[in-house]
One Martini backbone bead per residue (centre of mass of N, CA, C, O) as a GRO file, in nm:
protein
   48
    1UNK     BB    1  -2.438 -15.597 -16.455
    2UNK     BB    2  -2.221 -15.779 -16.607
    3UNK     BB    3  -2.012 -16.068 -16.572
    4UNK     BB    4  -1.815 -15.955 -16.803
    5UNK     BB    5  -1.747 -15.668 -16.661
    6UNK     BB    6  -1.686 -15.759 -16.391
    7UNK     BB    7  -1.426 -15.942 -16.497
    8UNK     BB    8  -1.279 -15.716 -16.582
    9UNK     BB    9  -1.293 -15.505 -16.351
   10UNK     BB   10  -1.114 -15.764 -16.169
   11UNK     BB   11  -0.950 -15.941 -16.370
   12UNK     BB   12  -0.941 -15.876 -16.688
   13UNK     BB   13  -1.130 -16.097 -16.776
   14UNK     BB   14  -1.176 -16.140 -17.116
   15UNK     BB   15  -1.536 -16.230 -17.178
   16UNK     BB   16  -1.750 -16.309 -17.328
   17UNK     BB   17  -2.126 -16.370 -17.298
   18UNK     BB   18  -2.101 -16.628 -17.518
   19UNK     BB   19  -1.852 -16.782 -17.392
   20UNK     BB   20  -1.956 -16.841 -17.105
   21UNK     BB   21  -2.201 -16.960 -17.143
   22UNK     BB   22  -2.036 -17.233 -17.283
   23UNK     BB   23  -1.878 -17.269 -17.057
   24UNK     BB   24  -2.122 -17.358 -16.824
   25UNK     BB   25  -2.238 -17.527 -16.976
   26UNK     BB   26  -2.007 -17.763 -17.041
   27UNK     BB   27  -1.803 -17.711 -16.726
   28UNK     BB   28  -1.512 -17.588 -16.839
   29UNK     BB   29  -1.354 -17.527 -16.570
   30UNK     BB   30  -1.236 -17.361 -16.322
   31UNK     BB   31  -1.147 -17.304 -15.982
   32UNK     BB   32  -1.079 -17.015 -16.025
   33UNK     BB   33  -1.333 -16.914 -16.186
   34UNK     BB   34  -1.530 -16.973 -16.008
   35UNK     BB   35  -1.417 -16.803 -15.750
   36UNK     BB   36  -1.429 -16.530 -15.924
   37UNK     BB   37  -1.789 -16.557 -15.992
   38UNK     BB   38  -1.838 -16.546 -15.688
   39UNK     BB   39  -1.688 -16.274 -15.623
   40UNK     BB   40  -1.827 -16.075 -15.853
   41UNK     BB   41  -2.154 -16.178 -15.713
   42UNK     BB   42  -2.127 -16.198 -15.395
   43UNK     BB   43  -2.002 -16.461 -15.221
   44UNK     BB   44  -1.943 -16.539 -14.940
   45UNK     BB   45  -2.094 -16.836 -14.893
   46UNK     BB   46  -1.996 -17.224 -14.896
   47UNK     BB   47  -2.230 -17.501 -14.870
   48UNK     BB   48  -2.138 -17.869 -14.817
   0.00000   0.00000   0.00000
């Protein structure tokens, strides 16, 4: 399943595969969008 399906699956957010991938590339997200894209690809724990 790709990243754009989990997340509007789970969170309703509507975002093409190309918008993601720009976002990602560019680092302009929020810290709320990151801990959605860690939770719906599965990350249970992060060590800082």
């Amino acid at each position: 399943m790709k990243l754009s399906e989990l997340l509007k699956d789970e969170y309703g957010i509507d975002e093409t595969q190309h918008n993601l991938s720009n976002k990602v590339r560019r680092g302009k997200f929020s810290a709320v969008f990151m801990l959605q894209v860690l939770e719906v690809i599965g990350c249970a724990r992060i060590e800082v």
